[in-house]
ZATIKE-727532 format. One line per field, with one value per residue (C-alpha): residue number from 1; y, x negated, z. Coordinates in nm, 2 decimals. Each point is the difference from the previous one (the first is absolute). Layout:
! residues N
num <- [NUM,...]
c2 <- [Y,...]
c1 <- [X,...]
c3 <- [Z,...]
//
This chain:
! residues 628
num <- [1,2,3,4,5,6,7,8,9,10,11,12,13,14,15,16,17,18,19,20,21,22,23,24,25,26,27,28,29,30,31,32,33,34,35,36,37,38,39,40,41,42,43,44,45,46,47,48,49,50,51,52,53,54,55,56,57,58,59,60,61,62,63,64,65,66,67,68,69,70,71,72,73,74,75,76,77,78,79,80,81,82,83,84,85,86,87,88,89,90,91,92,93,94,95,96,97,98,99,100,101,102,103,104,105,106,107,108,109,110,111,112,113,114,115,116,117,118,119,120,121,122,123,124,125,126,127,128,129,130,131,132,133,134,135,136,137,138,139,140,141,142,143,144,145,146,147,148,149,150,151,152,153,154,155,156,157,158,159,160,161,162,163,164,165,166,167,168,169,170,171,172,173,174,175,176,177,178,179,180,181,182,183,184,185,186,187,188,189,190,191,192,193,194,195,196,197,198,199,200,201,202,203,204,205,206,207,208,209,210,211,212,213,214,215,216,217,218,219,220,221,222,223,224,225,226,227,228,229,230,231,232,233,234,235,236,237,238,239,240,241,242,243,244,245,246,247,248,249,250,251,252,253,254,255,256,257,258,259,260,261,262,263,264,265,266,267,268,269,270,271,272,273,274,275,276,277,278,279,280,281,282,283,284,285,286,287,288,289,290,291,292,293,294,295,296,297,298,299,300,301,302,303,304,305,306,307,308,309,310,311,312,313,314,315,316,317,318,319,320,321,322,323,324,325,326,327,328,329,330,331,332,333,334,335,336,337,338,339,340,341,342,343,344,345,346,347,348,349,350,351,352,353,354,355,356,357,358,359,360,361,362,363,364,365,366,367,368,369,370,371,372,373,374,375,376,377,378,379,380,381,382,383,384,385,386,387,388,389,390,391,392,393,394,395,396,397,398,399,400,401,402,403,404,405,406,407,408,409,410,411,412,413,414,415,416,417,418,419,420,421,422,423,424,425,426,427,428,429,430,431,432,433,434,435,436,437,438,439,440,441,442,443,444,445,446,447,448,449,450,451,452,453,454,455,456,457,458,459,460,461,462,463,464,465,466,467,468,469,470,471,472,473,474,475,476,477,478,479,480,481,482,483,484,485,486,487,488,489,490,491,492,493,494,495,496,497,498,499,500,501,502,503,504,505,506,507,508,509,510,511,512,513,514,515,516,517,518,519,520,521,522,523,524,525,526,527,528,529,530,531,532,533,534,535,536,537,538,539,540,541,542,543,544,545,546,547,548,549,550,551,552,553,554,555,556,557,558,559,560,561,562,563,564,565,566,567,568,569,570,571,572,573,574,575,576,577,578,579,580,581,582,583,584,585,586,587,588,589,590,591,592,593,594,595,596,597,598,599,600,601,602,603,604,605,606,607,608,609,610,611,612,613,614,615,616,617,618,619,620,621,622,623,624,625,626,627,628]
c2 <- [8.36,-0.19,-0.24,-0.38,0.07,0.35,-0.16,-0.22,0.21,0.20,-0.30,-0.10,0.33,0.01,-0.36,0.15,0.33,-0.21,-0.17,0.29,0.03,-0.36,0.03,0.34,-0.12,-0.28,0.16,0.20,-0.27,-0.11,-0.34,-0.28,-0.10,0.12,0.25,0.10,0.34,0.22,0.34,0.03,0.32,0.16,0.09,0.29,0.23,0.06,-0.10,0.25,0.03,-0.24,-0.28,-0.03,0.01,-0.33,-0.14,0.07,-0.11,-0.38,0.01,-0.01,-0.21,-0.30,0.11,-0.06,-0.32,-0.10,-0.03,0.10,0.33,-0.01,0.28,0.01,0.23,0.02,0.10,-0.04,0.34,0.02,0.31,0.23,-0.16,0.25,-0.14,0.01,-0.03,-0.38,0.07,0.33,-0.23,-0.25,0.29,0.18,-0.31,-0.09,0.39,-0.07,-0.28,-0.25,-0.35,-0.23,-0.40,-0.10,0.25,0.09,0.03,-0.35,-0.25,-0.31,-0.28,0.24,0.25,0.14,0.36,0.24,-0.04,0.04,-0.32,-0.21,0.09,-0.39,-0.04,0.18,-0.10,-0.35,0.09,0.28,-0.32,-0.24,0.25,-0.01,-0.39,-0.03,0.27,0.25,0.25,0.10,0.16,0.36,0.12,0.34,0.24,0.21,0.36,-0.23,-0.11,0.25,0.12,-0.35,-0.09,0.32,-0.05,-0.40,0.02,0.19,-0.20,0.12,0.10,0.21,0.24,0.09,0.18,-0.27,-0.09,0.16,0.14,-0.05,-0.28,0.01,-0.17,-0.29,0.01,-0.12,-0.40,-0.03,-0.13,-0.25,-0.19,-0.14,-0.12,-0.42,-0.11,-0.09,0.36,0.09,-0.23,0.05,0.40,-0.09,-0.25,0.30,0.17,0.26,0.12,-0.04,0.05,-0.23,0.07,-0.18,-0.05,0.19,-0.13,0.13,0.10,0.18,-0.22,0.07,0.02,0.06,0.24,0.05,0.34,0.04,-0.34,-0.10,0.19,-0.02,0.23,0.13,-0.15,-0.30,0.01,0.02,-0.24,0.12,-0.06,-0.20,-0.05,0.33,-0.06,0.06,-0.34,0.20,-0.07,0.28,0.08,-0.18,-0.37,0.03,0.09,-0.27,-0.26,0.16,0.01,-0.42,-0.10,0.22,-0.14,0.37,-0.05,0.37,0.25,0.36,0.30,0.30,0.04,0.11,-0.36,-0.08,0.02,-0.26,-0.22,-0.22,-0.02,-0.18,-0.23,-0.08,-0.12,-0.20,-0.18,-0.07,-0.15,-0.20,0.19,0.14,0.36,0.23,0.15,0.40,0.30,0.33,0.30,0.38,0.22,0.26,0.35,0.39,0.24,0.08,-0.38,0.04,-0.36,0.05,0.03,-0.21,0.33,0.20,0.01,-0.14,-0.28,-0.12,-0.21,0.22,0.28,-0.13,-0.15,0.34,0.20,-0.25,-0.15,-0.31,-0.36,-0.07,0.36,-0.08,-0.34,0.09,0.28,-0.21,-0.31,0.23,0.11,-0.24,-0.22,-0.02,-0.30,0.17,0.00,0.26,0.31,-0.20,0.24,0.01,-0.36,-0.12,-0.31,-0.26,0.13,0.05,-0.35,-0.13,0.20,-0.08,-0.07,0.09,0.26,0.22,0.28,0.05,0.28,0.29,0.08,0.34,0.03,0.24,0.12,0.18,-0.32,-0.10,0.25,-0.13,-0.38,0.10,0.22,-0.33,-0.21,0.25,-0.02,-0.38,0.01,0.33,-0.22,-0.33,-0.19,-0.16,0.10,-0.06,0.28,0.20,0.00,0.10,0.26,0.18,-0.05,0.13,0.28,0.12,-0.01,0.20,0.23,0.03,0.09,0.24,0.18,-0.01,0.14,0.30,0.03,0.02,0.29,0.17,0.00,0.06,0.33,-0.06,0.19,-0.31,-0.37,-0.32,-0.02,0.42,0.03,0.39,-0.04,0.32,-0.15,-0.24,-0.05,-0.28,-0.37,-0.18,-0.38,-0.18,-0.08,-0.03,-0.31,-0.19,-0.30,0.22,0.25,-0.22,0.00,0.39,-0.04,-0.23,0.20,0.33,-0.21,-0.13,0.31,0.17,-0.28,0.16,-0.33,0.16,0.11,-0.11,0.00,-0.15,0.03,0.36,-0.10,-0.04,0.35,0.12,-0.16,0.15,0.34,-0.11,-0.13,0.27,0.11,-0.31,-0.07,0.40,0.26,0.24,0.38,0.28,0.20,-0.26,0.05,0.36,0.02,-0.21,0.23,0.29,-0.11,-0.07,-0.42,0.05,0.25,0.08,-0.12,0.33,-0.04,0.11,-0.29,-0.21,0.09,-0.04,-0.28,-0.19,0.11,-0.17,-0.32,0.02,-0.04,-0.28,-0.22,0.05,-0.17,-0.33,-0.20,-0.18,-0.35,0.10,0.19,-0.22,0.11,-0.09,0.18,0.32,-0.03,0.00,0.23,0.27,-0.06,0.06,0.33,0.13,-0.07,0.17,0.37,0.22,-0.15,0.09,0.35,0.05,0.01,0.26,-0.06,-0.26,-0.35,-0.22,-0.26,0.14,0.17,-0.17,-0.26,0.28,0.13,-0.31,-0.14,0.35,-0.08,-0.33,0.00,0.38,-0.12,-0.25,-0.31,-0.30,-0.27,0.12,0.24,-0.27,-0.28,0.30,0.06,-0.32,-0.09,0.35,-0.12,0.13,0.23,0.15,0.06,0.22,0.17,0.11,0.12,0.21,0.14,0.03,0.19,0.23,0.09,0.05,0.26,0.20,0.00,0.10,0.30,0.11,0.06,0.25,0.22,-0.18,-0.07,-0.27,0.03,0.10,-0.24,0.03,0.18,-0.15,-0.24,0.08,-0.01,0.10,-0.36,-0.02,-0.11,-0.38,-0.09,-0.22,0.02,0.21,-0.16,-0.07,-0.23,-0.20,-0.29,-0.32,-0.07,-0.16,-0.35,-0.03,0.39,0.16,0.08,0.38,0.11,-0.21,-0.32,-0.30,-0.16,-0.25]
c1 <- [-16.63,0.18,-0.13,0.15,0.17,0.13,0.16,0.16,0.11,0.17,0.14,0.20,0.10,0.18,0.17,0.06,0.18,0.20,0.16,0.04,0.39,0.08,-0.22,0.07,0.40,-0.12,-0.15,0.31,0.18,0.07,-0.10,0.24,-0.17,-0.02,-0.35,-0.22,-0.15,-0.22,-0.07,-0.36,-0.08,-0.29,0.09,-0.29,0.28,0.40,0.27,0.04,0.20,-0.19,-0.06,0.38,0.08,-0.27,0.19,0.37,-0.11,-0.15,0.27,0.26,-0.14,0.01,0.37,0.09,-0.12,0.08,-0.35,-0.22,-0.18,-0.28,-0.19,-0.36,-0.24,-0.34,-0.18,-0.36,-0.11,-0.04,-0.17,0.28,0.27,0.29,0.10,0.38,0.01,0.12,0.27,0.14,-0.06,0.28,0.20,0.00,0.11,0.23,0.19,0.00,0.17,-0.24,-0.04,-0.26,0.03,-0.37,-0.25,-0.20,0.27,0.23,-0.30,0.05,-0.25,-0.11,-0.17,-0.17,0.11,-0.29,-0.32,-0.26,0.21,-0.11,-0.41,-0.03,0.18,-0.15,-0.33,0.05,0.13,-0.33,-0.20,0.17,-0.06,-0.37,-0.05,0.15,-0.21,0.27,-0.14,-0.35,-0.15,-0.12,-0.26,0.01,-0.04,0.35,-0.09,-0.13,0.30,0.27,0.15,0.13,0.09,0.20,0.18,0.01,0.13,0.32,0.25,0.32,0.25,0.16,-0.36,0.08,-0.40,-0.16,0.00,-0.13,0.23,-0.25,-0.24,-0.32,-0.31,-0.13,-0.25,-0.37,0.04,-0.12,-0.39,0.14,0.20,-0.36,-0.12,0.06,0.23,-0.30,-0.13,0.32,0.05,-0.37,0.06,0.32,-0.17,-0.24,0.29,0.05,0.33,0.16,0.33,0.15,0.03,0.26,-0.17,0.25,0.02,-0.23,0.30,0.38,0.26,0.34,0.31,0.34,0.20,0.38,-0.04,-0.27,0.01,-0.36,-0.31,-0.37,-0.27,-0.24,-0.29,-0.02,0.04,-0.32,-0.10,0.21,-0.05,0.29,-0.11,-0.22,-0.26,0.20,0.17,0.33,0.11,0.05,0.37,-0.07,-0.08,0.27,0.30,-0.09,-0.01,0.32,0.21,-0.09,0.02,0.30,0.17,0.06,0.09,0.08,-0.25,0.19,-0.28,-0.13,-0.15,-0.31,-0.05,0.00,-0.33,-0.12,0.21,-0.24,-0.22,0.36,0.01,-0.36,0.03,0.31,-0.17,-0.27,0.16,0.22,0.33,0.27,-0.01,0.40,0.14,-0.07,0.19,-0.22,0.23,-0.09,-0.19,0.23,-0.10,0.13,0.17,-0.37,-0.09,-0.22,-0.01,0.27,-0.20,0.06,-0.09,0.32,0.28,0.24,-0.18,0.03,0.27,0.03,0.06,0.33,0.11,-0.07,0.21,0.34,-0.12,0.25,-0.18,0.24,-0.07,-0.41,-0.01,0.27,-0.22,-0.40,0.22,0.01,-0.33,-0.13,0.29,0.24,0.23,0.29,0.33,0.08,0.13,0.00,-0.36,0.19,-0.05,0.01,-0.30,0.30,0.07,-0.38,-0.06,0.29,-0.13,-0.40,-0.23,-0.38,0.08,-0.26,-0.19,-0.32,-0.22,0.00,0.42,0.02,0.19,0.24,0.10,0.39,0.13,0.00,0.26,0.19,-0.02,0.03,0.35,0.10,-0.08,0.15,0.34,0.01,-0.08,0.29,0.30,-0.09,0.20,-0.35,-0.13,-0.35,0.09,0.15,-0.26,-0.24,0.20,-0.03,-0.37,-0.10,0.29,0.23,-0.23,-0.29,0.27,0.17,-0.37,-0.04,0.33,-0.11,-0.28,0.14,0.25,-0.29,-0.18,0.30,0.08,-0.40,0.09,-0.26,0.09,-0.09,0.12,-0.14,0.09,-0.07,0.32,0.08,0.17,0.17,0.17,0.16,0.29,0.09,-0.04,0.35,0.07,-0.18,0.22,-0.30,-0.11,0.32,0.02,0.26,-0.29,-0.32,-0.08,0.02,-0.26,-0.18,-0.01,-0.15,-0.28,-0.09,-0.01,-0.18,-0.27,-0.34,-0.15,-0.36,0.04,-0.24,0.31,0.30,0.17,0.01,0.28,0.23,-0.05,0.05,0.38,0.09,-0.07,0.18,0.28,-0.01,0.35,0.16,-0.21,0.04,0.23,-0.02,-0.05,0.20,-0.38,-0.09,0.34,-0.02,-0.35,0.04,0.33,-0.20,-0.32,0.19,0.05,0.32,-0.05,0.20,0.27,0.02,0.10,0.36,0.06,-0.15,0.21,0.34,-0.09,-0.11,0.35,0.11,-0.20,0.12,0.35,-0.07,-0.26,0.20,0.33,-0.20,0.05,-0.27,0.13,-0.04,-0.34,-0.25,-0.21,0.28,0.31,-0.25,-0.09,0.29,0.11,-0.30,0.04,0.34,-0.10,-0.25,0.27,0.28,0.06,0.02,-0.37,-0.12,0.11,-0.21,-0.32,0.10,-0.17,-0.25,-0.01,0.18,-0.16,-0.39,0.17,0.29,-0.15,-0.31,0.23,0.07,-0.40,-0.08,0.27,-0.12,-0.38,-0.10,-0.08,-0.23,-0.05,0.20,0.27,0.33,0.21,0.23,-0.19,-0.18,0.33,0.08,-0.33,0.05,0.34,0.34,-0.07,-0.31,0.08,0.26,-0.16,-0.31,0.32,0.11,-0.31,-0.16,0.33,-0.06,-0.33,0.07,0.25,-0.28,-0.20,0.23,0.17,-0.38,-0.03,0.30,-0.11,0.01,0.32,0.22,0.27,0.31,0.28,0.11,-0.25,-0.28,-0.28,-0.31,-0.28,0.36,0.07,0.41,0.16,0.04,0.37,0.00,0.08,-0.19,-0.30,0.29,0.23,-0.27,0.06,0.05,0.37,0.23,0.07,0.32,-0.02,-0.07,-0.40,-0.05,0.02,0.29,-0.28,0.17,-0.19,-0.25]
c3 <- [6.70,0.27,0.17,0.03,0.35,-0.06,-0.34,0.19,0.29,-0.30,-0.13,0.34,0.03,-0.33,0.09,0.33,-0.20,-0.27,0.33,0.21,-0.03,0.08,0.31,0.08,-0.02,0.26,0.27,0.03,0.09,0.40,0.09,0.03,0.31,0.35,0.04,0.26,0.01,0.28,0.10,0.11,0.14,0.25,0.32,-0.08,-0.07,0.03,-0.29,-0.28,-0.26,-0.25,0.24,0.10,-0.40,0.03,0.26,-0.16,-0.32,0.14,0.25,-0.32,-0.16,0.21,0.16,-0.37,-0.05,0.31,0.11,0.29,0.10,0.19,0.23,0.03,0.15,-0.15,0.30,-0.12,0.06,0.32,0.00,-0.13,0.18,0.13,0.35,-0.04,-0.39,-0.01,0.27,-0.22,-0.24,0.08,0.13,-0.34,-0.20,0.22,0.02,-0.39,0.00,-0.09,0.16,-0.02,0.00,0.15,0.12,0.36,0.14,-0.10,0.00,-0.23,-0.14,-0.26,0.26,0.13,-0.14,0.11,-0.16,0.26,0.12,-0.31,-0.05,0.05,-0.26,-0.24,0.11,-0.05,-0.35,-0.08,0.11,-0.24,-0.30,0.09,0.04,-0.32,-0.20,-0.06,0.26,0.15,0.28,-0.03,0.25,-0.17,0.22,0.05,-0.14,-0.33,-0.05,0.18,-0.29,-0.08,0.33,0.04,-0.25,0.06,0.38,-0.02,0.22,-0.12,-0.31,0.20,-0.04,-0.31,-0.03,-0.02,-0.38,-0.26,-0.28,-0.25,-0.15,0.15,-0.18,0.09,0.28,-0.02,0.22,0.36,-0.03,0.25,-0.26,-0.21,0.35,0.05,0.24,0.17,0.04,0.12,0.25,0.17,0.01,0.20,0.22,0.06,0.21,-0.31,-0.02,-0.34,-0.18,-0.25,-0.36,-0.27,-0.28,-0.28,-0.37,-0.25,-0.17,0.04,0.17,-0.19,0.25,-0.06,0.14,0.08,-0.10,-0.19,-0.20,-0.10,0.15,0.06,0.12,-0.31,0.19,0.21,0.38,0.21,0.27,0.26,0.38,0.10,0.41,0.14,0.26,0.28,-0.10,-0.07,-0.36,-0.27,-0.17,-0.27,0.18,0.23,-0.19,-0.27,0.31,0.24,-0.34,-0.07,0.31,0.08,-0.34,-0.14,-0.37,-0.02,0.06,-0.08,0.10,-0.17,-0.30,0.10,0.09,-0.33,-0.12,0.31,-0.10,-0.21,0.27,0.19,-0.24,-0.05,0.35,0.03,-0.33,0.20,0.28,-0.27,0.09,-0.22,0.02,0.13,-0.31,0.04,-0.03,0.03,0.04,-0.09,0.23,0.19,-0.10,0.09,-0.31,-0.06,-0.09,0.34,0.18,0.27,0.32,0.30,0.21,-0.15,0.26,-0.31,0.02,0.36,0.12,0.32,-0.18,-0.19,0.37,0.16,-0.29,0.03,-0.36,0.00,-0.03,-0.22,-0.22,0.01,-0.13,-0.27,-0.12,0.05,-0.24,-0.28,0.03,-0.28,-0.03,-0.26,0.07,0.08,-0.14,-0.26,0.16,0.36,0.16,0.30,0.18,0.39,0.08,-0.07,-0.36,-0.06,0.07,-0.18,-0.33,0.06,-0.29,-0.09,-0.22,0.10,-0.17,-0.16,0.11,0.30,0.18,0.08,0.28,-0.01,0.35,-0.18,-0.02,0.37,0.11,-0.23,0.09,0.38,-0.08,-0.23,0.30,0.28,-0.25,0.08,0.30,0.09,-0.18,0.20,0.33,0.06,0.37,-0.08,-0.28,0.16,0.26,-0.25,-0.16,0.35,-0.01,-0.36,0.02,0.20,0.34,-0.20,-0.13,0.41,0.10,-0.29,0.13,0.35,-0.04,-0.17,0.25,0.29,-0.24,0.01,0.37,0.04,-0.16,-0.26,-0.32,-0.22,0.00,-0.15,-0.38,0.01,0.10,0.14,0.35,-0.04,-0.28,0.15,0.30,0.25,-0.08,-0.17,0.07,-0.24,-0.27,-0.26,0.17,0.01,-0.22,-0.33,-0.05,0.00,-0.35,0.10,0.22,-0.20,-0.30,0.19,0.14,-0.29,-0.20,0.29,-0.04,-0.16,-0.15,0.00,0.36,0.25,0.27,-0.14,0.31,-0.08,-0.20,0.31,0.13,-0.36,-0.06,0.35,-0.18,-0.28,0.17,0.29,-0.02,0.01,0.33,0.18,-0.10,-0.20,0.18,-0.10,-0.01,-0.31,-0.19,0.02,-0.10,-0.31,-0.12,0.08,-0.20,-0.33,0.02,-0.15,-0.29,-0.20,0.27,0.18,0.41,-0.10,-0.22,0.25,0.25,-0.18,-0.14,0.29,0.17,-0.34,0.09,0.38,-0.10,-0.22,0.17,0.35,-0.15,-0.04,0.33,0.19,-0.13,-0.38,0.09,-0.26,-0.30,-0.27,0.14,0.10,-0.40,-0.12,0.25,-0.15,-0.32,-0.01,0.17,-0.25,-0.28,0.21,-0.21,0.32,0.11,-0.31,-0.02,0.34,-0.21,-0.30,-0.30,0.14,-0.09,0.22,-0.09,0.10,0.29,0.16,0.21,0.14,0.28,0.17,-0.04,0.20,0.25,0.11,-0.10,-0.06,-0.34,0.12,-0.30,0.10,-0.07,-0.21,0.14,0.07,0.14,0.25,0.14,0.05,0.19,0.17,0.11,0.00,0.35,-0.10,-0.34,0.05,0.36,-0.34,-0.20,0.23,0.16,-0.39,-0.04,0.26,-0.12,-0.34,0.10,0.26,-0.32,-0.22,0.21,0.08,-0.37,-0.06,0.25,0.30,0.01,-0.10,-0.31,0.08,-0.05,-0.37,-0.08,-0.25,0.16,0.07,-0.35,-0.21,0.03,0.01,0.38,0.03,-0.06,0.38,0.30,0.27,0.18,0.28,-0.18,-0.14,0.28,-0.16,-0.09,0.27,-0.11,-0.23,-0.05,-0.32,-0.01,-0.06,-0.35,-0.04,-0.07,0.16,0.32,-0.05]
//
């Protein structure tokens, strides 16, 4: 049978269920006035992936309401403090794009920012608790109580450790809370060292929750030490007194915070003062529903600056990680547009990160970034791309004048011959670029920068060119099949004819289309290739011309990016080759003229390889075609 209070704790919860909609409907809502909001974290460690989230998600939330965002450090531990963490600290938030409005660093009349700066502080308010009854002295000795003060003094947010994910039962009280003030006090006269206690409700403190609407603990909190015996406060003390006195009416962090919550709002009762509203957000976790570890590379900041992960990219890709505020079809966003669209609509329950998406959001934001006049984009165009991808093809260039067999990317040196300008970097064929970078981008990889090497290889005969060794090899091997060498070579004296008559000021991807297509349809192409289907087959000769075969762009848009010169020098040295092969296959020699081609495929109705230059402007093109 229940008892009195557990009827009644049923009873609020079923009022507090029959209103959920309404209130659920409200705390989705933004504001009308102007916030303020902090990010809090340990200089015990760098910033990873979950703490910027933190800092994105408070710093949006008071640039939409026009409010303020304020930086603290939380400093307390002395003991596990990283020497340079606050200064990569700063740096970090600052290559991300995110600015701060009062912190260490911009001193104003609600500092100061670091913690160990304010122990007077919360002394004088640990002191007020006790001379009004709310707190005690505890001269327990410290391994009697460890486990409590372990989990009492962690000193950030940003250590995401040091909650427990679970309930835990209520804890047998300190002996020192029966003893009389007076007891106390003559123990502390004594020159015993002693830690102060609050002294917790006797029952569950309800809180409400952006996120999580209404929530309590199943058991009470403990008396919790609020100020240790070193005099330095514990988490719990001094973000309840930094957030009042720093007007925070915000307070965005994880939701493993949630469950010390209570305990936040026991105290601010205490001290008479109306609690922040809260928004706990889910827990990052790995595809395996593992908590993502601050120790994984893909979690450091200095990993996505040392890969040429865009800013921009990063924080597009950390705002989705919980949030779900943005515009219907509209993932891709820049910090402007994610402000502009801000709301707490945050999810319930663990994110798993999902590290696919984030070469997508980096090739959405290197798009922007490739069509805009801005300097300070274009600038950083040459950072995240094309300057990795001109050290990617340098360094294949060095392997290969090394004499090493092998370049970055696994590319064969062998297979490829001297360096072309770089056409595939200029400004017409960057979404080229782009595109092969991104598709060379293994998400899983613990080098992403791999993926720079990797498009060279892809792209590696638009950047050297193509050897007569790698043409032949390819014909010989069977790349073509059923295309036998004969075909090849009549029909590329076919293509020669064609493709030369188009002048340099008509050489772009539509006029080389329609140039092509108009081949493949032409009657005397088709009757190069017998009985095979010119539709599977018609195109395969001029991929093995210009790329041995090798995946890439359309036949057109290659050329184009190839350019007019080089294009044709391939045609005519693919040409060449195709013939070698095709003579070495009827007995060494080649097939007389008028006589049948080589395989039994019928002679091409052209020209000879001689009269294959390009057409003399205002003269008829060969094959009575008109010029281009």
């Amino acid at each position: 049978m229940l008892d009195l209070y557990e009827k009644a704790s049923l009873d609020v919860y079923d009022i507090r269920k029959r209103l959920w909609p309404n209130k659920r409907q409200a705390r989705l809502q933004m504001p009308s006035k102007p916030c303020r909001t902090r990010f809090a974290p340990s200089p015990t460690g760098y910033l990873h992936l979950g703490s910027l989230r933190t800092a994105l998600f408070n710093y949006l939330f008071a640039r939409a309401t026009c409010g303020q965002f304020v930086l603290r450090i939380e400093d307390t531990d002395q003991k596990r403090l990283v020497p340079d963490a606050e200064q990569r600290l700063y740096e970090d938030l600052r290559w991300a794009g995110l600015s701060w409005d009062e912190g260490p660093d911009l001193e104003t009349s609600n500092g100061p920012y670091r913690q160990s700066e304010r122990l007077h502080i919360y002394k004088e308010h640990a002191e007020l608790l006790l001379s009004q009854g709310k707190a005690y002295k505890c001269f327990c000795p410290p391994e009697t109580s460890k486990q409590n003060e372990t989990a009492a003094s962690e000193t950030s947010e940003q250590n995401e450790t040091a909650a427990s994910e679970t309930p835990q039962p209520i804890r047998e009280p300190c002996s020192c809370r029966f003893m009389t003030p007076r007891e106390l006090d003559d123990r502390a006269r004594n020159g015993e060292q002693f830690a102060i206690r609050f002294l917790s409700a006797r029952r569950p403190v309800w809180i409400e929750d952006l996120v999580y609407g209404s929530f309590s603990c199943q058991h009470p909190s403990d008396d919790f030490i609020i100020l240790k015996r070193d005099g330095f406060p514990t988490y719990h003390l001094a973000n309840v007194v930094d957030d009042r006195l720093m007007k925070i009416t915000h307070v965005i962090r994880g939701a493993e915070w949630l469950i010390s919550t209570p305990k936040h709002v026991e105290l601010y009762n205490a001290f008479g003062w109306q609690p922040p509203q809260f928004a706990h957000i889910g827990l990052l976790v790995d595809r395996h529903r593992q908590k993502l570890s601050k120790r994984e590379n893909s979690a450091n900041m200095a990993w996505y600056q040392q890969h040429h992960i865009l800013p921009s990219a990063l924080l597009n890709f950390a705002v989705l990680l919980g949030w779900h505020g943005h515009p219907e079809g509209s993932e891709v966003m820049s910090l402007r547009e994610m402000v502009e669209n801000f709301s707490p609509k945050f999810s319930k329950g663990d994110i798993i990160v999902a590290p696919y998406k984030l070469p997508h959001f980096q090739h959405q934001h290197l798009l922007r970034l490739a069509s805009s006049k801005d300097p300070s984009d274009q600038a950083l165009f040459e950072t995240h791309l094309l300057s990795p991808v001109k050290a990617a093809i340098a360094a294949v260039q060095t392997a290969k004048d090394d004499g090493s067999p092998t370049a970055p990317g696994d590319i064969p040196t062998g297979e490829i011959g001297q360096q072309l300008p770089l056409r595939i970097l200029d400004e017409p064929f960057r979404t080229d670029l782009l595109r092969a970078v991104r598709d060379a981008w293994e998400p899983l990889s613990d080098d992403p920068s791999s993926r720079f090497p990797l498009a060279v290889s892809h792209l590696r005969y638009f950047i050297w060119e193509l050897p007569e060794t790698k043409l032949e090899a390819t014909l010989r091997e069977g790349a073509l099949a059923p295309v036998a060498p004969g075909m090849v070579r009549d029909a590329l004296a076919f293509l020669s004819v064609k493709v030369g008559a188009v002048k340099e000021s008509s050489w772009n991807g539509d006029k080389l289309s329609q140039v092509l297509k108009a081949v493949v349809a032409d009657p005397k192409y088709v009757r190069l290739f017998g009985d095979l289907d010119i539709r599977q087959v018609g195109y395969k000769p001029m991929r093995w011309a210009l790329l041995a075969m090798q995946k890439g762009p359309s036949i057109f848009h290659t050329m184009e990016m190839l350019g007019r010169e080089e294009t044709l020098k391939r045609l005519s040295v693919a040409k060449a080759v195709a013939e070698k092969v095709a003579a070495s296959m009827v007995d060494g020699a080649p097939a007389a003229d008028g006589a049948p081609a080589a395989d039994g495929a019928p002679a091409a109705d052209v020209a000879p390889a001689a009269d294959v230059a390009p057409a003399a402007d205002g003269a008829p093109a060969a094959d009575g075609a008109p010029a281009a």
